[in-house]
Every structure is written in structure tokens, then in C-alpha cells.
N, C-alpha and C positions, 0 to 999 in steps of 0.2 A: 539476602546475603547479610551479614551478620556480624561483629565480634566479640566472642565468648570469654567473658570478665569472670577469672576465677578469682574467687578474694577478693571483687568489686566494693564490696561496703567498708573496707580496709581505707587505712588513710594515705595511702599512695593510689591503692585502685578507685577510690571515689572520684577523687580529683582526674586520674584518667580520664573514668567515664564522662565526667564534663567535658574536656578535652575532646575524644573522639566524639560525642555527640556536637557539638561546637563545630567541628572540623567536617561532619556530614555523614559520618558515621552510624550507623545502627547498632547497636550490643542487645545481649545476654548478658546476665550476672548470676553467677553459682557461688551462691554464700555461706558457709555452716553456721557462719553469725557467734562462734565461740568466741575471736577477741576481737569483735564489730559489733555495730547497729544498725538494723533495717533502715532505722532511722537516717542514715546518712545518704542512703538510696533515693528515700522521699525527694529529699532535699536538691539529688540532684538531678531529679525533675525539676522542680520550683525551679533551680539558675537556670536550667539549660530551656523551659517549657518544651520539653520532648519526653514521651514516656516509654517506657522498657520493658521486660519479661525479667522479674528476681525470681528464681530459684533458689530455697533453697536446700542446699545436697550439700556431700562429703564426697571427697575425692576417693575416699577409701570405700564409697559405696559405687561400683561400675555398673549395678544396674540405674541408678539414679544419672551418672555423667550420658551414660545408653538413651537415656530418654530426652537428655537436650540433644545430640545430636540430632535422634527421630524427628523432634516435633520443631526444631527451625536448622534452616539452612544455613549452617555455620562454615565461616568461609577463611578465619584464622582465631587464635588464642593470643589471650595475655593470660598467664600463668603467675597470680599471685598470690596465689592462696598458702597457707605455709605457717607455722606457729615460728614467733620471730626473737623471743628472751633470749641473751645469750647468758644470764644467768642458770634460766630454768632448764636451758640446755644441758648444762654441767648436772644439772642436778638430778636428770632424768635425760637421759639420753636416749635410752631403747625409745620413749615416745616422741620426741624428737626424729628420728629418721624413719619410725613407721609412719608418721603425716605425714611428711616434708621429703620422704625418699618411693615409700611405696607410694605415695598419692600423684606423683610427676611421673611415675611409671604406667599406673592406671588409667591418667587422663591419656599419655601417649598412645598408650595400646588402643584407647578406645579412637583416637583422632585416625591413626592409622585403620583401622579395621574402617571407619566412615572418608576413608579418605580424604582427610585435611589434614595437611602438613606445612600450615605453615602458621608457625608458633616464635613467640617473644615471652620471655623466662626471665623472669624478676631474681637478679640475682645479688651478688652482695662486695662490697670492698673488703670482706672479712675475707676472702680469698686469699689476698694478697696479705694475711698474719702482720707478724712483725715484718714488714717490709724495708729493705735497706737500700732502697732510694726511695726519696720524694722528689717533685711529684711522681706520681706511681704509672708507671706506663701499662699495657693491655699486655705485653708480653712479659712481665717482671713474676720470679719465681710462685709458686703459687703453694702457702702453708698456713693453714689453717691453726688457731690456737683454740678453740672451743667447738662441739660438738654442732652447733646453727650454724659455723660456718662451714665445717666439714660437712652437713647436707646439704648447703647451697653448690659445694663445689664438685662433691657425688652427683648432683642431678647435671651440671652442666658439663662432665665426664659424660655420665650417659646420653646426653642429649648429642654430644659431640659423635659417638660411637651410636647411633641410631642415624644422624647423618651419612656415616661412612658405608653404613650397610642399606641405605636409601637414599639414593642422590637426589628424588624428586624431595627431599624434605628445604624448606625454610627456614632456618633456627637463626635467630637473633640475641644474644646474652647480653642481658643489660647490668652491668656492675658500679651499682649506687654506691656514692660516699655517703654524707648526711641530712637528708631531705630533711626540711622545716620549716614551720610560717601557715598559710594556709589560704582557701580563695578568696580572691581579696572581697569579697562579699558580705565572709562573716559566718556561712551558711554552713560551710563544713569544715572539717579541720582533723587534729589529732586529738583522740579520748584513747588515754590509754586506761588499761585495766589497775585500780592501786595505785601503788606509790610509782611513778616514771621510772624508766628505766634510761629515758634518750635525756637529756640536757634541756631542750628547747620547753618540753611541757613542764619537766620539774620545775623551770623556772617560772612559768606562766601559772602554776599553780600557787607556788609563792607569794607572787605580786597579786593574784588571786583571793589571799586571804587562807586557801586550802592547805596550805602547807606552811610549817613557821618558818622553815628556814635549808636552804641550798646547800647541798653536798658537794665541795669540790674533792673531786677525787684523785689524792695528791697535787705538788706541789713540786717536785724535784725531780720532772723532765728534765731532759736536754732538748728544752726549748725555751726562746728570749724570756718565758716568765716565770716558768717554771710549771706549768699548766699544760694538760693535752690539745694540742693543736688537731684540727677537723677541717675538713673542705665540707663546708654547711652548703646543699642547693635550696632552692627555693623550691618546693611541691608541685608549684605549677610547669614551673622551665620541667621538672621531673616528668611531671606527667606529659607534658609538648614530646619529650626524647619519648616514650612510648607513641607516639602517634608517627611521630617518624619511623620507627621501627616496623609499624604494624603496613607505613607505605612502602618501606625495602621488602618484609617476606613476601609482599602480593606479589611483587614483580622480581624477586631472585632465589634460585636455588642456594643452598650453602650454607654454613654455619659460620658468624661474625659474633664476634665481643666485640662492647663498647664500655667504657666507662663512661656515667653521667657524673658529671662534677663541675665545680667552677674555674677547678686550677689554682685557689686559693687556699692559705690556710687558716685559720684565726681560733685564737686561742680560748679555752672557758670563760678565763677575766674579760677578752676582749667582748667574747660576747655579752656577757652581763651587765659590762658599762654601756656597750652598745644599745641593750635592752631599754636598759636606765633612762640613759639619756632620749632619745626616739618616743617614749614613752611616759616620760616623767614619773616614774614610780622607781622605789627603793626594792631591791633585792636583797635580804641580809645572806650570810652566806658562811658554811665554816670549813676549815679545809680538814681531810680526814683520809686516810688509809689508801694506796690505790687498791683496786679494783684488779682481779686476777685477769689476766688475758689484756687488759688492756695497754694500746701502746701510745707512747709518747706523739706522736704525728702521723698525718696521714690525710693526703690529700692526693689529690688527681693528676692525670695529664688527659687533658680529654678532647685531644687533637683531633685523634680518628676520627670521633663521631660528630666533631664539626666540618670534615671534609669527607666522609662520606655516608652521613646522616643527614649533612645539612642543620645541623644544631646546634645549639651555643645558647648556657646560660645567658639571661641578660639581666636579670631582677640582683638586687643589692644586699647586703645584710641588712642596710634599714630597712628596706621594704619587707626583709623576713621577718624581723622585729616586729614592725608595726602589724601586719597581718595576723603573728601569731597571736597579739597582744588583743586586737579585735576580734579573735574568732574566742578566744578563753574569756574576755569579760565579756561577751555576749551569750558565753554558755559556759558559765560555770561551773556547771555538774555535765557537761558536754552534751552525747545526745539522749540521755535520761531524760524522761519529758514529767 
């Protein structure tokens, strides 16, 4: 009995997969390895000393998903597998919804046809667009400004509407604000592909040496600094809310949202002084253009999933700091060997 990690080598699914092995768990990992490393798999053997079955496959290939089910008894999914830019979304959108929409269709069909139905689906705060409260509740309009968030919120449409026409199904929607930082070990983290896209590496690259200098983008929010404010989680508390999830589908039918977040918000500046200081190293930094799609604030309410997950961030922004800080000077070309 088993849990099937799509997008395991990923920097939210690696850290999972520590997690659920930690917690007594057994996995599978289906990796296509397009914006990952085997390499982070290794690794998370080394922390956890437990080894695993990596695959790896394409969601878009069903005889490939057909043959993890045949050869181990797979007994629910985490669902993270998924191209994540919301840049390269805008830019290409047809290939954006044929991974990230036909590949949550293919894996379902084939769960179904093996009968396992009970799945947790990595989804996203991009759901909730411009949202016009903060913090952002589970039940608050739901509009999309870019083409990645419109296929995180198509799939968890459909996953909803696969519930209604199958009540034995388990569906769990996990709706992340900003995960960042990494296990406090050192051993794994975020390598993103290029120049960053998230805040937390750009900066780590920075201080890094790899980059001359930080992008803020924009400067004239309506927020205290003028700067986009984020509810930053910590990777690990992230990945803890996946292991809860995967212990609600064992034992309940139904379809549940949750947001993982801290409930807090903190700003670009804040976090770069934050960086600074926790670290002692200088960030230079210029402010420039915002960035289309993006919104001024956005942060969480993430009640729910403390009173019926049983979850609650607990780790600090230092602690993200300082994690992030340790995992990029320890691997400064990340998992390039």
C-alpha cells in the first residue's frame, strides 16, 4: 500500500515525500523531470534513510500512469505534477492546459478504471485572482488572471464534477499561497530553471553571488510600503498540510478545499530586510515595472484546515530565511552535480 507522488522531484513534492516517509508512509514517485532533478529524489533518501520506486513517466502517456498502477498497490495520490510559470503561461497557453489539464484527466481516468479514488490535488492561491478581501477565505469568489491559474482551477472544476458523478471518490484541494525556505538539512530545496520567477530564490541567488541584483516589482501598492504583500509558508509546514490530507482521503468520501497559508502577510521589503538581517549578507535591489497579472496582497485565512485538518503553520519567516539561505549556499548551482 503505497502513495503515488506525481511531480515528487518538484520542490514542494520532494519535501512531501520526506514528510510522508517520516510519518510511515510508503510512496511511488512519477517524475517527467522537465522542471526537476532525479537528483532531489536521491537526496530524499539520504534524510529520510528509506528508499522508494522513481518512475519516470508523463501524465500525458496513460500507458506509462497504467503500468504504476499494475506493478505496486497504490492506495491514494498527491497530484503534483503540472508546468508552474505564470509568465510562460501567458505566453503559450495551448501547452499549459494540455499538461496541466489533460494530464489530471488521464491520471483520474486511469485511478478510476484501478480503482483508487482517493486523491489530494496541488492547487493554487491564483484561483482566488484579484481578490477583494484579505485574508482570503476558501469560499471567496474564484477569478483567475493568467492562463496557470485558469488550469489549476479547471482541474479542481473537474475534480469537483468527477466527485458528484462518484461519491465513492476522496478529493482533497489544497490551495497554497507562498511556500519558501527549505529542509532544514540543507539537502533539498528550490532550483528553479533560469532566472527565478518566485521572490525567495531570486533573492537567494543574489546573495549567492549568481545574480547582480533583485527585481522589485513595483512600488505603488496599496499596501504600508508600497510593495506586494504575500502569505510566505514555510515548505515543510507545506508539506506536513499534505500528509494531513492524504490521512482525511483514507478515511472520508467528498470533496474539501483548504488553504495552506500562515494568515499572514509580509511585504517584498520586508522580506529582504528580513533575509539580510537573519543572514547577514546584503541584497542590492532596484524597483522596476510591475509585472502583468500581479496583485497588490494576498494572503490567507486558513482556519478550515486548522480545525479540520488538524494543521497550522508553525515555522517563522526567520526560520524561512535562514533555511532558504542554507540550502542555496550549500548548493549554489542547486542539484546540478
Amino acid at each position: 500500500m503505497a502513495i503515488l507522488v506525481t511531480g515528487g522531484a518538484g520542490y514542494i513534492g520532494s519535501h512531501t515525500c520526506v514528510e510522508l516517509l517520516e510519518t510511515g508512509y510508503d510512496i511511488v514517485v512519477l517524475d517527467n523531470f522537465i522542471n526537476s532533478h532525479p537528483e532531489s529524489l536521491y537526496r530524499v533518501k539520504e534524510i529520510t534513510d528509506k528508499d522508494f520506486p522513481i518512475i519516470k513517466g508523463d501524465l500525458l502517456d496513460r500507458e506509462r500512469i497504467e503500468q504504476v498502477f499494475q506493478n505496486y498497490k497504490i492506495t491514494a495520490v498527491i497530484h503534483f505534477a503540472g508546468l508552474k510559470a505564470v509568465d510562460k503561461s501567458v505566453q503559450d497557453p495551448l501547452t499549459y492546459y494540455h499538461n496541466n489539464v489533460t494530464g489530471t484527466i488521464q491520471l483520474c481516468s486511469v485511478m478510476q478504471q484501478y480503482r483508487v479514488k482517493n486523491l489530494v490535488f496541488s492547487s493554487s492561491a491564483t484561483v482566488y485572482g484579484k481578490a477583494d478581501q484579505v485574508p482570503i477565505p476558501e469560499d471567496a469568489p474564484l477569478q483567475t488572471t493568467n492562463p496557470y491559474g485558469s488550469s489549476k482551477l479547471m482541474n479542481e472544476m473537474i475534480l469537483k464534477d468527477l466527485y458528484q458523478s462518484d461519491k465513492e471518490w476522496s478529493i482533497t484541494l489544497l490551495r497554497y499561497f507562498n511556500p519558501i525556505g527549505a529542509h532544514p538539512s540543507g539537502e533539498i530545496g528550490e532550483d528553479p530553471n533560469g532566472i527565478p520567477n518566485n521572490l525567495m530564490p531570486y533573492i537567494t541567488q543574489v546573495a549567492a553571488g549568481k545574480l547582480n541584483e533583485l527585481n522589485v516589482y513595483g512600488n505603488d501598492y496599496d499596501t504600508h510600503d508600497g510593495t506586494g504583500v504575500r502569505d510566505y509558508i514555510h515548505v515543510v509546514d507545506l508539506a506536513n498540510g499534505h500528509v494531513k490530507a492524504v490521512d482525511k482521503v483514507l478515511n472520508h468520501t467528498g470533496v474539501e478545499t483548504y488553504n495552506l497559508g500562515t494568515g499572514k502577510g509580509y511585504s517584498v521589503l520586508e522580506m529582504i530586510q528580513t533575509f539580510e538581517q537573519v543572514n547577514n549578507v546584503s541584497i542590492p535591489y532596484k524597483v522596476v515595472d510591475r509585472r502583468a497579472g500581479d496583485v497588490g496582497a494576498c494572503f490567507a485565512n486558513p482556519t478550515k484546515a486548522e480545525k479540520e485538518l488538524n494543521w497550522k503553520a508553525s515555522r517563522t519567516i526567520q526560520n524561512m530565511c535562514e533555511d532558504a539561505w542554507r540550502w542555496q549556499s550549500q548548493n549554489v548551482s542547486g542539484f546540478s552535480l
